[in-house]
C-alpha positions in Angstrom: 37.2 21.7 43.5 36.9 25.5 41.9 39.4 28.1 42.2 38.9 31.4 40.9 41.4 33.1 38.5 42.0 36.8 38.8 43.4 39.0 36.1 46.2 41.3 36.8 43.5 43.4 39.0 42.4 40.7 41.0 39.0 40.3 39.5 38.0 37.0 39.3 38.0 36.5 34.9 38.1 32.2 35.1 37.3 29.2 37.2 39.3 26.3 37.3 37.4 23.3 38.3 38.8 20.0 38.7 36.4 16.9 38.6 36.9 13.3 39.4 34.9 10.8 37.3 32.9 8.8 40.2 30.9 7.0 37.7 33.4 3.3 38.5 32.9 3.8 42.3 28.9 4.3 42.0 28.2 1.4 39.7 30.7 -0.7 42.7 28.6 0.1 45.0 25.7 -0.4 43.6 26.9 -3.9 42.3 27.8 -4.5 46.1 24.1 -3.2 47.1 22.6 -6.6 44.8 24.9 -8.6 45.9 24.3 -7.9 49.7 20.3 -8.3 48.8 21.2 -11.6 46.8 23.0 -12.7 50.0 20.3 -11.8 52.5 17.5 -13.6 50.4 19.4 -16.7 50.0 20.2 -16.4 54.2 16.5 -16.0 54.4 15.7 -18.9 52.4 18.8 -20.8 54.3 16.8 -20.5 57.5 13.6 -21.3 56.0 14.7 -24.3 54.7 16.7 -25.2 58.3 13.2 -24.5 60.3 11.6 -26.9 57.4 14.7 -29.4 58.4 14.4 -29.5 61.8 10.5 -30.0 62.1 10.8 -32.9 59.5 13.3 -33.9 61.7 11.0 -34.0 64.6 8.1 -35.8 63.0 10.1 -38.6 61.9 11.4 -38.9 65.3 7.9 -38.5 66.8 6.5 -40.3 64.0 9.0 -43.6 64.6 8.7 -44.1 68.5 5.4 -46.0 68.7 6.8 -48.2 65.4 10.2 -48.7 67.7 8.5 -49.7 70.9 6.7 -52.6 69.1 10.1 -53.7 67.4 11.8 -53.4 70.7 8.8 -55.7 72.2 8.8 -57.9 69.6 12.9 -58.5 70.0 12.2 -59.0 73.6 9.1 -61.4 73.0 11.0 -63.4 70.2 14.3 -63.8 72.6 12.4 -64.5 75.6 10.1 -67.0 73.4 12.2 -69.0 70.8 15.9 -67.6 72.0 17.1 -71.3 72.8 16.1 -72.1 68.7 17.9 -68.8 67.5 21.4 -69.0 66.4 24.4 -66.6 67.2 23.3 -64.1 65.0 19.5 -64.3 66.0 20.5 -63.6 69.8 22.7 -61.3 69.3 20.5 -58.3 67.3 17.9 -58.2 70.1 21.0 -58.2 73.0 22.4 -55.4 71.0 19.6 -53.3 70.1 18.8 -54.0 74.4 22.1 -52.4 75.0 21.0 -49.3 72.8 17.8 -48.6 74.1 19.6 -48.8 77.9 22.1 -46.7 76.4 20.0 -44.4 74.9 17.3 -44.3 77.3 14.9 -46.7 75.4 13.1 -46.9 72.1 11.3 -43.3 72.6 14.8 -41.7 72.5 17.2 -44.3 70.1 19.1 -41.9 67.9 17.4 -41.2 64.1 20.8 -41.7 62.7 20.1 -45.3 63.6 17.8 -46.0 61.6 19.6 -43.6 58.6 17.1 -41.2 58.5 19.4 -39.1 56.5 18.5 -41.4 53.4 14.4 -39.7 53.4 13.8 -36.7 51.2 13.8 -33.6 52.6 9.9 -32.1 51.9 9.9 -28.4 50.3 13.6 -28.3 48.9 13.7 -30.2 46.0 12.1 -27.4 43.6 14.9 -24.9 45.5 18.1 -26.3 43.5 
């Protein structure tokens, strides 16, 4: 702000100027400015990494459903075939992994989780840490 002082004429003879130091407020800013880019990048790489998650995700599905249909076979083939010598504990994995699959809608859709698919390694963020 500038104000003009007069002398006893009214001619302008000084200025007064008054000045605020904005240096604090621009460096702020411009902290928050890098921090917002930090942010976005690591949102970026967030999303990346989630789109990496979820197609692992599907191949192992994909990848276990023929694997699954020839356990599920082979449970049905060794209940149907020796389920008179199998004790109470042989009998009952097949009957309860039968249950699943009718509860699930067979071996092609048996949750992941099942078979703790959440112990395998993410690929591509192990270097990201």
């Amino acid at each position: 702000m500038k104000i003009p002082i007069g002398d006893a004429g009214g001619r302008p003879q000084y200025v007064l100027a008054i000045s605020t130091d904005i240096t604090e407020r621009q460096l702020a800013e411009q902290a928050i400015q890098e921090l917002n880019s930090a942010l976005e990048a690591k949102a970026e790489q967030l999303m990346i990494s989630n789109r990496e998650l979820e197609s692992f995700s599907y191949s192992v599905s994909h990848d276990l459903r023929a694997p699954l249909r020839a356990i599920d076979g082979f449970a049905q083939m060794l209940e149907e075939d020796h389920g008179a010598r199998l004790d109470a504990e042989g009998t009952a994995l097949p009957r309860r992994d039968s249950r699943q699959h009718q509860a699930t809608g067979g071996p092609d859709r048996r949750p992941i989780g099942a078979f703790k698919a959440r112990t395998l390694s993410p690929i591509g963020t192990r270097n990201q840490r």
